[in-house]
N, C-alpha and C positions, 0 to 999 in steps of 0.2 A: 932163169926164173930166180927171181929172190926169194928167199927161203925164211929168211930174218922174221917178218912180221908173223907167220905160222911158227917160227920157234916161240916166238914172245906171245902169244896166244895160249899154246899149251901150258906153258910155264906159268900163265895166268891162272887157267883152268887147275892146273896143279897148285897151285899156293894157295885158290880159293876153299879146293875142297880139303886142302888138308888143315885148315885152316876151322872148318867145320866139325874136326873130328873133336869127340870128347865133350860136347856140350852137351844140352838137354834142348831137348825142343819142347817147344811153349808151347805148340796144339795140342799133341797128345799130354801133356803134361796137366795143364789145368783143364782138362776134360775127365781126369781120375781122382775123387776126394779119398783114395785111401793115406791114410798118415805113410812117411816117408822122407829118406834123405838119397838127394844124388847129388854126383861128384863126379866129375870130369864127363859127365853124361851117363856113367855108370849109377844105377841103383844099389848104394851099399845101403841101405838097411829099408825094410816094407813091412809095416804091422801086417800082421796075422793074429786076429782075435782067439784064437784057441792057445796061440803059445806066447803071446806078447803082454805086457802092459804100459797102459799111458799113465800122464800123472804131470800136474799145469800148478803153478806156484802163480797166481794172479799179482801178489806182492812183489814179489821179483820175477817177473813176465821171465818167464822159464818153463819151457815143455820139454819133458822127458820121453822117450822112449824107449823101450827095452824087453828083451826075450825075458822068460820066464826065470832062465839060467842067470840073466844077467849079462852074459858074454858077449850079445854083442846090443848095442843100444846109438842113439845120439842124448844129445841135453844142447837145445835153444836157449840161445838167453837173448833177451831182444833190449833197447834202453827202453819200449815204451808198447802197451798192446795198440796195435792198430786198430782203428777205428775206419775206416776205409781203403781201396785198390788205391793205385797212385801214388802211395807216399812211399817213403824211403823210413826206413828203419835203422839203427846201429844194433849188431850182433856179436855176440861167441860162441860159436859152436864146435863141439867139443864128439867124437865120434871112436867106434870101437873096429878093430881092421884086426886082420889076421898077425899083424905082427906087432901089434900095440893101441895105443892111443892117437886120434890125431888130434890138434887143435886149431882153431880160426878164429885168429882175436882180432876185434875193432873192423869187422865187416859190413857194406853197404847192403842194403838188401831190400828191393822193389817190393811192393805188396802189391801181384799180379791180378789178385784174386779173392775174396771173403764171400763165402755164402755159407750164411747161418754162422755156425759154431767152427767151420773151416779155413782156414786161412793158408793161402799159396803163397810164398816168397822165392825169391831168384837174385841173384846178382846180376852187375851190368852183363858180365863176360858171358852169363849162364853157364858157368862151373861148377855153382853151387846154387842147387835148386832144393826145397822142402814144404814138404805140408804136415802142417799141426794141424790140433784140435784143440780150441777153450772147454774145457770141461768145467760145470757148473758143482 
């Protein structure tokens, strides 16, 4: 029996799923409006209204987020506020991690999603996934 084609099948099956690890999935994802940044499918930062604050610079389309402390936060900056799902965005976002700062300059970024005052963005790779709020 040749063995060949069930080697090259698993190897399939293995490069597919490791291939999946670390992104964000887009059901569960725009099915939650709480403000938010993920990263490699990981949740590094989730508003919590008792310890957090928001804060939207309309003139330089720029949402911030951050604990009370400060310590740990993101800051969007987008070239343009979306006005509809569908388009593409250019971005910098800028984020706080246990060993420092990271940054993401000159990023594309999908507009998954807008309802109301909320807005979902993602990249192609879904790497980098986040939800803002336009605050009035």
């Amino acid at each position: 029996m040749n063995k060949r084609p069930i080697l090259l099948l698993l190897a399939a099956m293995l490069f597919g799923a490791c291939d999946m690890q670390g992104v964000t999935e887009l059901a569960p994802f725009m099915m939650d409006n709480t403000v938010r940044l993920e990263v490699d499918g990981a949740k590094v930062f989730i508003y919590a209204e008792p310890t957090c604050q928001l804060a939207f610079n309309e003139r330089r389309c720029e949402f911030r987020a951050h604990t009370d402390t400060m310590l740990d936060y993101f800051v969007l900056k987008l070239d343009a506020i979306p006005g509809r799902s569908g388009v593409k965005v250019n971005a910098n976002l800028t984020w706080s991690t246990t060993k420092g700062e990271n940054t993401k300059e000159n990023i594309t970024l999908d507009v998954k999603r807008i309802s109301g005052d909320v807005i979902w963005l993602c990249d192609a790779e879904r790497r980098i996934a986040v939800v803002v709020k336009v605050l009035e």
